[in-house]
C-alpha positions in Angstrom: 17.9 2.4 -103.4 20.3 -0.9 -104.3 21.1 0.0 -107.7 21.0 -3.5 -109.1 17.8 -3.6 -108.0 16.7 -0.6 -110.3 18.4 -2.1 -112.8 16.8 -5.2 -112.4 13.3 -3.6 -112.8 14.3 -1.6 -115.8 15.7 -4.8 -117.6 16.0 -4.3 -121.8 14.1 -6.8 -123.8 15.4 -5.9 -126.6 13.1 -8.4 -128.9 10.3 -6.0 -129.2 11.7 -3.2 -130.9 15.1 -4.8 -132.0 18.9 -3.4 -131.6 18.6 -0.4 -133.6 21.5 2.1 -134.8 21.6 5.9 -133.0 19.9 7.9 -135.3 17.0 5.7 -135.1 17.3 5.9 -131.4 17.2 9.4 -132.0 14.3 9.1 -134.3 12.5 7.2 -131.6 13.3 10.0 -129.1 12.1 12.3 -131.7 8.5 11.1 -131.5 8.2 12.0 -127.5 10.3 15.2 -126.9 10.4 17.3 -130.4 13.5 17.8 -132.8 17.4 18.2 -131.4 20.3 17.9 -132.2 22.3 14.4 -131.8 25.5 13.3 -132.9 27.4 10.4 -132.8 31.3 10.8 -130.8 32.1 7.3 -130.2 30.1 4.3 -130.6 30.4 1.3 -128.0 31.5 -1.8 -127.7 28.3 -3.6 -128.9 28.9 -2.2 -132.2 26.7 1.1 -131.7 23.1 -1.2 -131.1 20.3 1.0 -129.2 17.4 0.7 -127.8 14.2 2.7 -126.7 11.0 2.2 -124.8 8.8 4.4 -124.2 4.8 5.0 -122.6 2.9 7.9 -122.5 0.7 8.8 -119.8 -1.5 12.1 -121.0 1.4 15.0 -121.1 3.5 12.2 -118.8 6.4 9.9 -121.1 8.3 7.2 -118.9 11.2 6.4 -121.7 14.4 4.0 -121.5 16.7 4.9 -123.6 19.9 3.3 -125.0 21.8 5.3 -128.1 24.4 2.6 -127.9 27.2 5.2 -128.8 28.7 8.4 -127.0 26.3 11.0 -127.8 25.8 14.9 -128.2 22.5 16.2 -127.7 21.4 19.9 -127.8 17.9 20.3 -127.0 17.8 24.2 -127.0 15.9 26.8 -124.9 12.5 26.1 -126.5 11.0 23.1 -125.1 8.5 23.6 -122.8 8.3 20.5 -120.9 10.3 19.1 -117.4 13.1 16.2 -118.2 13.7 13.9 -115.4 17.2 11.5 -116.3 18.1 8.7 -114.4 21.4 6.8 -115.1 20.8 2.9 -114.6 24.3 2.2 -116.4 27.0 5.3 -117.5 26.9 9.1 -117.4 25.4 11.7 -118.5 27.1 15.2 -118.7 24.9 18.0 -118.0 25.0 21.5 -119.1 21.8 23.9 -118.6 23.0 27.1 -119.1 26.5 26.8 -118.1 26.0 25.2 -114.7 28.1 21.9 -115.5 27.8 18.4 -114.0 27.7 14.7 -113.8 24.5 12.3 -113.3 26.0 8.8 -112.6 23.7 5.7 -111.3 22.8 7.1 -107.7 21.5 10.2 -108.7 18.8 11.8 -111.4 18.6 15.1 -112.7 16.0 17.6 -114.0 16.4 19.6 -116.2 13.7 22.9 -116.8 12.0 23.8 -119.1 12.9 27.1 -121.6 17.0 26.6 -120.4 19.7 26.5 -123.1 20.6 22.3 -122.5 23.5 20.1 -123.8 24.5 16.8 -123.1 27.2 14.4 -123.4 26.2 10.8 -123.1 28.7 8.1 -122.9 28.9 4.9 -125.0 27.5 2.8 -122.3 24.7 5.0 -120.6 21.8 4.4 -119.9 18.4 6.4 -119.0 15.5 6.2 -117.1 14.1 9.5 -118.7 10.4 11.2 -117.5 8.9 14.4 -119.3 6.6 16.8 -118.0 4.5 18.9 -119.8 5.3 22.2 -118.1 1.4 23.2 -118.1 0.6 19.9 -116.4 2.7 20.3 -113.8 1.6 23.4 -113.0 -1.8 23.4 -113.2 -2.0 19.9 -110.9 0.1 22.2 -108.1 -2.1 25.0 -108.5 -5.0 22.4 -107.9 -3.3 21.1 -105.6 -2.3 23.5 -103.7 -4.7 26.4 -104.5 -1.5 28.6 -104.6 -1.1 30.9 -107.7 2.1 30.5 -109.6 4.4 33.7 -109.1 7.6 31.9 -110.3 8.0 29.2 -112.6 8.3 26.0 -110.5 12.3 25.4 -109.8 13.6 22.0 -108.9 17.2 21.2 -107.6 18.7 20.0 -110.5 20.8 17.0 -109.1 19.8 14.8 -106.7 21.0 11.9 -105.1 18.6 8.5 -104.9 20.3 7.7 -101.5 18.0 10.2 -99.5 14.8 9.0 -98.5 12.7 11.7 -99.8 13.8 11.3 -103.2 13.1 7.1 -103.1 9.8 8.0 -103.3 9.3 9.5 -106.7 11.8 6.4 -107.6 9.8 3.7 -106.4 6.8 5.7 -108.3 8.7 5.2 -111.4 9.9 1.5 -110.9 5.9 0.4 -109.9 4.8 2.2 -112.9 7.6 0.4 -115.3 6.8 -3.0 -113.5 3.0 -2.7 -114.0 3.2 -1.9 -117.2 5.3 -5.1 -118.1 3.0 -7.2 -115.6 -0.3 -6.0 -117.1 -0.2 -2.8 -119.3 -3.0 -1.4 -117.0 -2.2 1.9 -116.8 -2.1 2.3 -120.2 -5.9 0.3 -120.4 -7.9 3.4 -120.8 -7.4 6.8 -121.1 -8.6 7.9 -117.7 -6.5 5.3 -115.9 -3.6 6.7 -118.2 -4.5 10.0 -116.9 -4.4 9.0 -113.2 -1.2 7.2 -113.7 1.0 10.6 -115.2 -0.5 12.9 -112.2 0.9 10.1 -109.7 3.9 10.6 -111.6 3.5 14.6 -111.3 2.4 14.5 -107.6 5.4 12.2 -106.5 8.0 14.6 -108.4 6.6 18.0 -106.7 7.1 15.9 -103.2 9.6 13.7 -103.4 12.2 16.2 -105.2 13.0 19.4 -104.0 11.6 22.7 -105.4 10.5 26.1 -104.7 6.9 25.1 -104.0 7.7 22.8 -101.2 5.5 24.4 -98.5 2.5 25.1 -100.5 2.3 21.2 -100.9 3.0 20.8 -97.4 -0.2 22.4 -96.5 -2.3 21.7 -99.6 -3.8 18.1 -97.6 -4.7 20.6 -94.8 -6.9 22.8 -96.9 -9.8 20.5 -97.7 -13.3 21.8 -96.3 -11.1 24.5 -94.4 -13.0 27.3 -92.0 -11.4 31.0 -94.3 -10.1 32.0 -90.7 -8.2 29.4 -90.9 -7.0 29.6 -94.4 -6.1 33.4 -94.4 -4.4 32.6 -91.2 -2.2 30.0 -93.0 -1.6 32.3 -96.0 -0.4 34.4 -93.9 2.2 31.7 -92.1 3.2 31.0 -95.6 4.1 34.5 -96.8 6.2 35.2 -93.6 7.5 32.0 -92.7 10.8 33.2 -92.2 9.4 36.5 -89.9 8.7 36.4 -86.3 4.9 35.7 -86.4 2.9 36.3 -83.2 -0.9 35.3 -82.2 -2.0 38.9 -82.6 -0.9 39.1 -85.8 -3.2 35.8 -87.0 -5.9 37.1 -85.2 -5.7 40.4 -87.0 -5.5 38.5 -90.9 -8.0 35.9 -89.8 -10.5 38.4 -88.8 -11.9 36.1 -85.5 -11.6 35.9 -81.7 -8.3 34.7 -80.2 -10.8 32.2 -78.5 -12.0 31.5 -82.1 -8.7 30.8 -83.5 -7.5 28.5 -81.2 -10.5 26.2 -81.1 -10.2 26.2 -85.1 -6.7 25.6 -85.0 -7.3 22.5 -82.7 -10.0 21.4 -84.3 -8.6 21.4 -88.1 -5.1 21.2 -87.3 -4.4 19.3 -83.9 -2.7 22.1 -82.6 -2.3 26.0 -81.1 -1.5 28.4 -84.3 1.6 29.4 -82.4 2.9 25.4 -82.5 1.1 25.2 -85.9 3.4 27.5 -87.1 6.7 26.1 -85.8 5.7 22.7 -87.0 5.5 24.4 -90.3 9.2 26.3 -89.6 10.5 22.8 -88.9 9.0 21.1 -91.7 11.0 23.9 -93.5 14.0 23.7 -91.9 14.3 19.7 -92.8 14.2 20.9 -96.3 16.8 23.0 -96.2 18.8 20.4 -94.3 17.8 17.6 -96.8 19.0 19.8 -99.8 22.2 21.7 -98.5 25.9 21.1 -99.3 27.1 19.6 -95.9 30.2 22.0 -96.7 28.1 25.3 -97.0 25.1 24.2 -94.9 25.3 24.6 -90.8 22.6 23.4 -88.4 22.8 26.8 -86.4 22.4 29.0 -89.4 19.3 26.9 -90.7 17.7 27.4 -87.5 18.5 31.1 -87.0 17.0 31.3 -91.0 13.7 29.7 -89.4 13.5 31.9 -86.4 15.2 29.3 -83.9 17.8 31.3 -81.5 18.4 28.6 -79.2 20.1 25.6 -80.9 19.3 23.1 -78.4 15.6 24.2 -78.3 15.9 23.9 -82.0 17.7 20.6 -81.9 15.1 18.9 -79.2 12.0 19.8 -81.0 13.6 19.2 -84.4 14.0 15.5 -83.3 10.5 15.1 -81.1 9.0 15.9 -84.4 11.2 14.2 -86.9 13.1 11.1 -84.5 16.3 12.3 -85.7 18.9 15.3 -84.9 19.4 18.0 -87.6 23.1 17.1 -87.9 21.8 13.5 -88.4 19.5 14.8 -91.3 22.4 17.2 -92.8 24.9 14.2 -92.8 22.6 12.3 -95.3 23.2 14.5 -98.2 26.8 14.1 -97.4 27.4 11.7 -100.4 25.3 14.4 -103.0 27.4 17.1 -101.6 30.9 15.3 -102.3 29.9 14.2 -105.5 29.2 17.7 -106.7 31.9 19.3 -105.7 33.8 16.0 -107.8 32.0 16.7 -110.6 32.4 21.1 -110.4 36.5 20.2 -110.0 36.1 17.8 -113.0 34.8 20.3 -115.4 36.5 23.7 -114.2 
């Protein structure tokens, strides 16, 4: 994503709510995410003028927001909702918990919900910011995905806008923003309102990555299912990592070897046994997509997915995906050297 472009979308008219001071700024801020702490460090050039904008979409709030100063914030542990930044101009210094870093125009960040977090605005930044009811978000992947919640939902909490999975949930936010300026329609009714956060939701849990990844990956597939099929997929899911064989699904599905491989073909396109190394790969690509390219190796992903034979690996990695692992790994090259910038910044 061209970052002028972004900005160009996100453009402040500042004639509708005026150039306001911080505190009214964080007054505004206030209104959509609860009480913090904010105070003022430096103010900026413009003479410490703000600005906010925000829309809510049921438990779904798209917000710009300008303090026009540097800034403190300390939002606690007790909020119980996702935060999704987005520098179009400045930085933001994250701290959740400890773990330190920078969010500069390029990346976003989320931040989770019930974590101790503090950040350090400078004069000139500013967000694209999203929040997420926590109970939304889960309860659209449960429908979603018909999965039961063991573990609160984790995303990676810096990511960079360059990868192509990630453009996704960005060009969610930028349609929504330039709707909403065009024609206010998804703000028109309620229902469309409604429809309009769950996009919102839905491009998040696939676009970023999280702990949930595979359940989404098969939630499409589940729709008017044969349960042979589904218990044989629930199956695939829990052992993913495990050397899984075609005895084994026929013994959790409960039906005929014949019976399970005319299933699989008819709802899935495939055998089970290349079912489930589609799914291995699909899994593998994540890993690829979100590792550091320092600590991250091609051979150790696929031995993780059950892959012995690199160049097996390697040539049905790229039939399914038209690209090489290492060419997949290389993209999060610019993530992983801005991190380990920003960790060298802070220690």
């Amino acid at each position: 994503m061209v970052i002028s472009e972004l900005v160009d979308t996100f453009r402040l008219k500042k004639g509708s709510q005026g150039n306001i001071a911080p505190i009214q700024v964080r007054n505004n801020v206030i209104n959509q995410i609860g009480d913090h702490s904010v105070r003022v460090l430096h103010p900026n050039k413009r003479g410490s003028e703000g600005y906010t904008e925000s829309y809510t979409f049921g438990d779904v709030t798209l917000m710009v927001i300008d303090f026009g100063a540097s800034v403190f914030i300390d939002l606690g542990k007790d909020k119980d909702y996702y935060i999704i930044d987005i520098p179009l101009r400045g930085t933001n210094h994250v701290d959740i918990e400890g773990k330190k870093f920078d969010v500069t125009p390029g990346f976003l960040s989320v931040t989770p919900p019930k974590k101790h977090a503090k950040f350090i605005q400078d004069s000139d930044c500013v967000l694209i910011t999203v929040i997420i009811e926590r109970k939304s978000l889960e309860g659209f992947l449960i429908g979603e995905s018909n999965t039961l919640l063991v573990d609160p939902v984790e995303f990676r909490m810096l990511q960079s806008l360059e990868e192509g999975v990630s453009r996704s949930f960005l060009r969610t936010i930028m349609n929504t923003w330039q709707e909403l300026k065009d024609t206010a329609a998804p703000l028109s009714n309620p229902v469309m309102a409604r429809a309009t956060g769950k996009q919102i939701i839905a491009s998040l849990l696939t676009a970023i990555p999280n702990n949930y990844g595979e359940y989404l990956i098969l939630a499409p597939e589940r729709i008017n299912t044969p349960l042979c099929i589904l218990k044989a997929e629930s199956y695939i899911v829990a052992n993913l990592k495990e050397q899984i064989s075609v005895h084994d699904l026929i013994e959790i599905s409960g039906v005929s070897e014949r019976s399970l491989f005319q299933n699989f073909k008819k709802y899935r396109g495939q055998s089970p046994m290349a079912y489930v190394r589609s799914l291995k790969l699909k899994m593998a690509r994540k890993d690829l997509i979100g590792g550091n390219i320092q600590d991250t190796s091609v051979t150790n992903i696929a031995l993780k997915w059950g892959f012995p034979n690199l160049g097996t690996f390697s040539s049905r990695y790229a039939k399914q995906f038209l690209e090489k692992p290492s060419e997949t790994l290389r993209s999060c090259a610019a993530e992983s050297m801005a991190l380990e910038a920003f960790s060298a910044k802070e220690n």
